[in-house]
C-alpha positions as CSV (number, residue, x, y, z in Angstrom):
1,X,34.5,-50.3,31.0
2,X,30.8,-48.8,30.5
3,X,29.2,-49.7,27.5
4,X,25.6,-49.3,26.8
5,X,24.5,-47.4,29.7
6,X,25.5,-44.6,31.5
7,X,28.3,-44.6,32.9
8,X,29.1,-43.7,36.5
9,X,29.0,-40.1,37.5
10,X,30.2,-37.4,39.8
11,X,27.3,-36.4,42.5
12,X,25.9,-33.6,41.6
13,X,27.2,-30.2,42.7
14,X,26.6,-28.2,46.0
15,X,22.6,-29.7,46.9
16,X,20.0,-27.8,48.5
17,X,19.3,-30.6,51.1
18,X,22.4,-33.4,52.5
19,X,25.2,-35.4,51.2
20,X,25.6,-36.7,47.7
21,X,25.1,-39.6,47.0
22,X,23.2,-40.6,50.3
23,X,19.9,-39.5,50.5
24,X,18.7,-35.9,51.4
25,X,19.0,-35.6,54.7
26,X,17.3,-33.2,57.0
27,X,18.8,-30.3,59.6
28,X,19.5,-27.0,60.4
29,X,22.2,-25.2,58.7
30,X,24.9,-24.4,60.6
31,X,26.1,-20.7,61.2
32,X,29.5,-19.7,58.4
33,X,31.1,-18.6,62.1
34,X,30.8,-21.9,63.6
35,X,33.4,-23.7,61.0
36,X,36.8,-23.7,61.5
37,X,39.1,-21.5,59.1
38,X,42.4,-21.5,58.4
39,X,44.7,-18.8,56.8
40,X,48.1,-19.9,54.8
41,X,49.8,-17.7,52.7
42,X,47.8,-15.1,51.7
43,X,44.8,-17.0,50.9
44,X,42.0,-18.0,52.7
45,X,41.2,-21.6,53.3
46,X,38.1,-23.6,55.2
47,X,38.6,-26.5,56.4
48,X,35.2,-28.2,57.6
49,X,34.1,-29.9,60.1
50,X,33.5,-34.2,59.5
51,X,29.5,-33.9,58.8
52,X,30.1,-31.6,57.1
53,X,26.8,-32.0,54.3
54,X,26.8,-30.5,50.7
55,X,23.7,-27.8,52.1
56,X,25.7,-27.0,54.9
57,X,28.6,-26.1,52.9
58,X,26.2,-24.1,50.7
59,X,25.3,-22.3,53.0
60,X,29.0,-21.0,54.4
61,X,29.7,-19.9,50.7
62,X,27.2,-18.1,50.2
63,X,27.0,-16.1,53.0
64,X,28.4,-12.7,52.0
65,X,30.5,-12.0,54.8
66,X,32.4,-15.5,54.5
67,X,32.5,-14.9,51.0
68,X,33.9,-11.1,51.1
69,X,36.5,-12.0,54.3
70,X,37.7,-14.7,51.4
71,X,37.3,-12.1,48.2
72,X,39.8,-9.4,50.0
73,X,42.1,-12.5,50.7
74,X,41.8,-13.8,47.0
75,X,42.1,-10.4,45.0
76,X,45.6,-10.0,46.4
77,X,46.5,-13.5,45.4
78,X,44.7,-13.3,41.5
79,X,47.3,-10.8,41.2
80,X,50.2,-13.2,42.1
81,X,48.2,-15.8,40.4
82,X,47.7,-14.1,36.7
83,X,51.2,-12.1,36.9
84,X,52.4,-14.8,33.9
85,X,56.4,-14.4,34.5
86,X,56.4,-18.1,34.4
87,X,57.8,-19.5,31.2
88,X,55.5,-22.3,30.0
89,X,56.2,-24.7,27.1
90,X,53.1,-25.4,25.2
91,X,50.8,-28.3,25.7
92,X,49.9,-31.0,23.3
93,X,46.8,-30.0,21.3
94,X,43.7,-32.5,20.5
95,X,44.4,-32.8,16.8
96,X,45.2,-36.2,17.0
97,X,41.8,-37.6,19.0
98,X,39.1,-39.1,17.9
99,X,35.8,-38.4,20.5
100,X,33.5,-41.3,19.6
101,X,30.1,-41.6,21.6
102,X,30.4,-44.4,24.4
103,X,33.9,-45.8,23.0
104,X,35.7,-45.4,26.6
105,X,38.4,-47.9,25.2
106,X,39.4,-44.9,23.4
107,X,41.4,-42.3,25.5
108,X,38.3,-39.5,25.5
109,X,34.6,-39.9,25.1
110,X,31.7,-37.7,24.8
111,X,29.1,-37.7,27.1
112,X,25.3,-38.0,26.5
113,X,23.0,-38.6,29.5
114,X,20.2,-36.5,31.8
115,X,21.8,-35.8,35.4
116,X,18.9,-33.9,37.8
117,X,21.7,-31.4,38.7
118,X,21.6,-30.1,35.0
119,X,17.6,-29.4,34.7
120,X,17.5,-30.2,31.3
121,X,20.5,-29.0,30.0
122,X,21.7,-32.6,29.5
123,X,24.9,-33.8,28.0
124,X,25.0,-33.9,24.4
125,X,27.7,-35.4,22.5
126,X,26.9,-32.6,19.7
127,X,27.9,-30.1,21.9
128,X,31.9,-31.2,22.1
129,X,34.2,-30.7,19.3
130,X,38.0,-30.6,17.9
131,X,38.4,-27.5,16.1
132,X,41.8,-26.7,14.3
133,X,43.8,-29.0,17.0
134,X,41.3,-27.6,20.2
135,X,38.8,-28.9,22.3
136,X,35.6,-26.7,22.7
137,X,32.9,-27.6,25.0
138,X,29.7,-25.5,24.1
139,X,26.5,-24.9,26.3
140,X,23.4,-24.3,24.4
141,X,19.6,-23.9,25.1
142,X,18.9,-27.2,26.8
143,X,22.8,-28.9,26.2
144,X,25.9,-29.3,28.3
145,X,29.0,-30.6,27.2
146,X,31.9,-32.8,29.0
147,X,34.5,-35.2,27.5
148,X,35.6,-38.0,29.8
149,X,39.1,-39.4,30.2
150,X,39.3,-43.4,28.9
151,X,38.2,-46.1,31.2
152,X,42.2,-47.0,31.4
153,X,43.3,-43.5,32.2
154,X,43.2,-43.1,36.3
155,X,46.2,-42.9,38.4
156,X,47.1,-42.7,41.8
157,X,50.0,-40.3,41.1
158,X,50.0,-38.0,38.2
159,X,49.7,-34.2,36.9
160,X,47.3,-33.3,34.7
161,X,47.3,-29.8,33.2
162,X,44.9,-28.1,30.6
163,X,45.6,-24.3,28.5
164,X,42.3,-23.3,28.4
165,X,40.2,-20.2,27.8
166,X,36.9,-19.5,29.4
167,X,33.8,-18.5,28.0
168,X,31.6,-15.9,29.0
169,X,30.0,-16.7,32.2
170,X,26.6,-16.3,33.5
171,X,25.1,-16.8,36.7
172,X,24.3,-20.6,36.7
173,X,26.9,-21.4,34.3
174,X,29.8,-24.1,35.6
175,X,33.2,-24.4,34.0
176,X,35.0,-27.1,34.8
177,X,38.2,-27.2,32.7
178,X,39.9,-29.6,35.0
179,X,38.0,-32.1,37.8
180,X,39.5,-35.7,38.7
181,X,37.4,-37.9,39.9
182,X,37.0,-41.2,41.3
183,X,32.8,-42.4,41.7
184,X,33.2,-45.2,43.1
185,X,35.6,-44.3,46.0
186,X,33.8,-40.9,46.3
187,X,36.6,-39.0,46.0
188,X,37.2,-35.5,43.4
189,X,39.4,-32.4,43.4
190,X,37.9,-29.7,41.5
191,X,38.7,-26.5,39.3
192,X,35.3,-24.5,38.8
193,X,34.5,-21.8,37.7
194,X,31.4,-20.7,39.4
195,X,29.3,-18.3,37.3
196,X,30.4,-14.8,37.5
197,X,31.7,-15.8,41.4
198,X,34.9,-16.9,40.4
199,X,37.2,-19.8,41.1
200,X,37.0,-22.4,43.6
201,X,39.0,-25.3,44.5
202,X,37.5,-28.4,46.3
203,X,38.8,-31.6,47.5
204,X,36.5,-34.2,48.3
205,X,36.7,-37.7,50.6
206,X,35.0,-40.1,51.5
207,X,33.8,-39.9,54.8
208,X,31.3,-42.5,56.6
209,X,31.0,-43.4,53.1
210,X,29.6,-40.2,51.1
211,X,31.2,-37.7,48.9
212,X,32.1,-35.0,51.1
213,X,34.0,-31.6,51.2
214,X,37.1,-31.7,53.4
215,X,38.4,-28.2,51.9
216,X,37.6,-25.7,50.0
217,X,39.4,-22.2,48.9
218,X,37.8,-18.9,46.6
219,X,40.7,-17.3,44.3
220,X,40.4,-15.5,41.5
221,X,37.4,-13.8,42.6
222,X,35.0,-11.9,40.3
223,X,33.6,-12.3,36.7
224,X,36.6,-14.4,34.2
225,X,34.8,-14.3,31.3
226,X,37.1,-14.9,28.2
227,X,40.3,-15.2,30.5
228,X,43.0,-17.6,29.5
229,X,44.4,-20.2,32.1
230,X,47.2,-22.7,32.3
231,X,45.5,-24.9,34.8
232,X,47.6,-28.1,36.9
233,X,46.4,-30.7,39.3
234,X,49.4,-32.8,40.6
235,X,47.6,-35.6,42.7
236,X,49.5,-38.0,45.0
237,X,46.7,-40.3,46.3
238,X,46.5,-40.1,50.3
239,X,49.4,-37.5,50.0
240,X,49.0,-34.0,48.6
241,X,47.2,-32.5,46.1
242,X,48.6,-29.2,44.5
243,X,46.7,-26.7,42.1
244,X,48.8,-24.3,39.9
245,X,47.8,-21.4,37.9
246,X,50.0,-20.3,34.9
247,X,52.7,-22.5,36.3
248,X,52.5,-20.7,40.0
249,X,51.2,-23.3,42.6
250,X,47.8,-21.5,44.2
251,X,47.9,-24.5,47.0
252,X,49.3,-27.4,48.4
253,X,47.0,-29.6,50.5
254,X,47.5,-32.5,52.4
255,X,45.7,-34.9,55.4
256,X,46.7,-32.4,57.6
257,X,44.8,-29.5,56.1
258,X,42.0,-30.8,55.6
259,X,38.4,-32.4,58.4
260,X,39.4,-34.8,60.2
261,X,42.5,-36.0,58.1
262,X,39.9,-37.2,55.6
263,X,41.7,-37.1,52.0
264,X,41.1,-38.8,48.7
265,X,43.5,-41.7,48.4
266,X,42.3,-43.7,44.8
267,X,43.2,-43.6,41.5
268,X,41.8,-40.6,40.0
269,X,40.8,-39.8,36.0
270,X,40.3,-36.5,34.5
271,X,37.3,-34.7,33.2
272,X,36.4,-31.5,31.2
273,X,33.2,-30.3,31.8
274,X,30.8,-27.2,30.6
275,X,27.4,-27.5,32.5
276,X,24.5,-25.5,33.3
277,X,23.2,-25.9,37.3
278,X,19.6,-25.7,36.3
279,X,18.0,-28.3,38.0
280,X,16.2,-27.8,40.8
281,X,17.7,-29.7,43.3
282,X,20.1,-26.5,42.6
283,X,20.4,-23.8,45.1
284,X,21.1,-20.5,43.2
285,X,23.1,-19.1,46.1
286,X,26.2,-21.1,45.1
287,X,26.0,-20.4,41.1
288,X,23.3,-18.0,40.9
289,X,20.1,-18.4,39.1
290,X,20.1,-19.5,35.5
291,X,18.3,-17.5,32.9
292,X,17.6,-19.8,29.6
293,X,19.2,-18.8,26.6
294,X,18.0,-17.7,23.3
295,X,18.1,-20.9,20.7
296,X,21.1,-19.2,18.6
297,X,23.1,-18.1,21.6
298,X,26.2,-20.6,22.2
299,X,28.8,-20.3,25.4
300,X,32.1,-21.8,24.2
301,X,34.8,-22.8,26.7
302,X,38.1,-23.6,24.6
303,X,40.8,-26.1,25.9
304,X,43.7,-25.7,24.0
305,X,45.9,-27.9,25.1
306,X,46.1,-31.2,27.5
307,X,48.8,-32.7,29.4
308,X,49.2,-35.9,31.9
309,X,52.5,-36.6,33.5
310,X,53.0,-39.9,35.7
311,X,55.0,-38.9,38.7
C-alpha cells in the first residue's frame, strides 16, 4: 500500500525520445512502411516490431498516411461501433464512495502529484468529484484529474467496464475513461481518447524489461466531444484482452497478435484519468499542441457508472 508518498505511476505517454521507463535513448526513426500491419475484420491493426521504442511508435501515428489508411478503416467500424442495438443494463453509480486523498485501503483514491508528462497541469485531488451518484474528472488551468483503483483491487482475470461521457476535447487533451495498469510489471491496456484524433487502443508488455507497445489500433476516428460510451476491458492475464464499445466487442487480442508474442500477463487494476499532455517531453504530433486555458474555463469528463466482474 502507498502511503505518504507518491505512489507508483504509469510511464508517461508516447515520448519524444526512447522507452519509458528506461532512459531516452538515441536513433533514427524508422519509416511507418517498414512496420508490419495487420488487417482483421474491418479494422486496421499494427502490430510492431520487438524494439519497438515510444518515439518510434510516435512517429508511425502520426504520419498522415498511416494515420488516414487507418481513419478509412475505422470510420466504417465507428458506425458498427456506435449503432447502440445492444441492450445494456445500467451500471452501478458512485454514490456510495468515499474519494479520500492517499487512503488506497479505500476502494478509489484521488491523486495529487507532478508527473513531467503533464507540464504543469498536475494531479489535483480538487479536481475529482461525486456529483448526484457520478464521477467527474475536471481539467483546469494548471490541474488534471485521475481516481485510482484500491491498492487491493488488481486481478489477473476480470472485466471492468465504465458509462461514461466525454468532455469537449482539445488538441493536447487525454481522456482516459478506462486504462489497467500494472507499474511494476510494465504492463497497461489502454482506452484514450486522443485530443480531437480520436480513439486508440494500446496494449503494452514488457519486453527486455521496459514498457513497450506490442499493438496498437485507431477507431472511432475524429473529434467525440460530448459523446456517450459504454466502455469494457475483459483481461485474461497472458491470454486475451477484449475491448467492447456499447456492448459490441471492437477487438480481441491475444500473444499471437501481437510483437514477438510479448503480452501483459500480471494482475492488473483500473484507472480513470483526465490529463493534459503539456509537458515537454510531449511530442504534439501524437495529441496535438496544448493551448492553456482561460482560469474559469473547466473540461468535464463524466463517468457515470463503474463495473468489475471476476471471470
Amino acid at each position: 500500500m502507498w502511503r505518504g508518498k507518491k505512489p507508483p505511476h504509469r510511464a508517461a505517454r508516447l515520448l519524444k525520445d526512447g522507452a519509458c521507463p528506461a532512459p531516452r535513448r538515441q536513433g533514427r526513426i524508422e519509416r511507418p512502411d517498414r512496420v508490419r500491419r495487420r488487417r482483421q475484420g474491418q479494422g486496421g491493426q499494427w502490430r510492431l516490431p520487438m524494439n519497438y521504442t515510444r518515439r518510434k511508435l510516435l512517429a508511425l501515428l502520426a504520419a498522415s498516411t498511416a494515420v488516414q489508411s487507418v481513419a478509412s478503416q475505422a470510420l466504417a467500424e465507428s458506425v458498427v461501433a456506435g449503432s447502440g442495438d445492444v441492450a445494456l443494463d445500467k451500471l452501478p453509480d458512485w454514490a456510495d464512495v468515499k474519494l479520500q486523498l492517499w487512503k488506497y485501503s479505500n476502494p478509489f483514491a484521488p491523486s495529487q502529484w507532478s508527473e513531467p508528462k503533464l507540464g504543469g497541469y498536475d494531479w489535483k485531488a480538487a479536481n475529482v468529484k461525486i456529483v448526484d451518484g457520478a464521477l467527474q474528472l475536471t481539467v483546469s488551468e494548471k490541474a488534471s484529474a485521475e481516481v485510482i483503483s484500491g491498492s487491493n483491487s488488481a486481478s489477473a482475470s476480470a472485466k471492468w467496464e465504465v458509462d461514461v461521457t466525454l468532455p469537449t476535447m482539445k488538441p493536447g487533451l487525454i481522456a482516459a475513461p478506462l486504462w489497467i495498469f500494472n507499474d511494476k510489471a510494465h504492463e497497461e491496456v489502454d482506452f484514450e481518447i486522443v485530443g480531437t484524433r480520436g480513439l486508440q487502443l494500446t496494449v503494452w508488455a514488457n519486453v527486455d524489461n521496459q514498457h513497450k507497445a506490442v499493438w496498437v489500433k485507431w477507431i472511432l476516428v475524429g473529434d467525440l466531444s460530448g459523446k456517450r460510451y459504454r466502455l469494457g476491458l475483459q483481461y485474461e492475464a497472458g491470454k486475451r484482452v477484449v475491448f467492447s464499445i456499447d456492448g459490441k466487442e471492437a477487438a480481441v487480442v491475444t500473444p499471437a497478435d501481437t510483437t514477438g508474442g510479448a503480452f501483459p500477463n500480471k494482475p492488473m487494476q483500473p484507472y480513470f484519468d483526465l490529463w493534459v499532455a503539456a509537458g515537454a517531453i510531449m511530442d504534439p504530433r501524437w495529441a496535438g499542441k496544448w493551448e492553456p486555458m482561460a482560469p474559469s474555463e473547466r473540461l468535464v469528463m463524466t463517468v457515470h457508472g463503474y463495473r468489475r466482474t471476476d471471470i
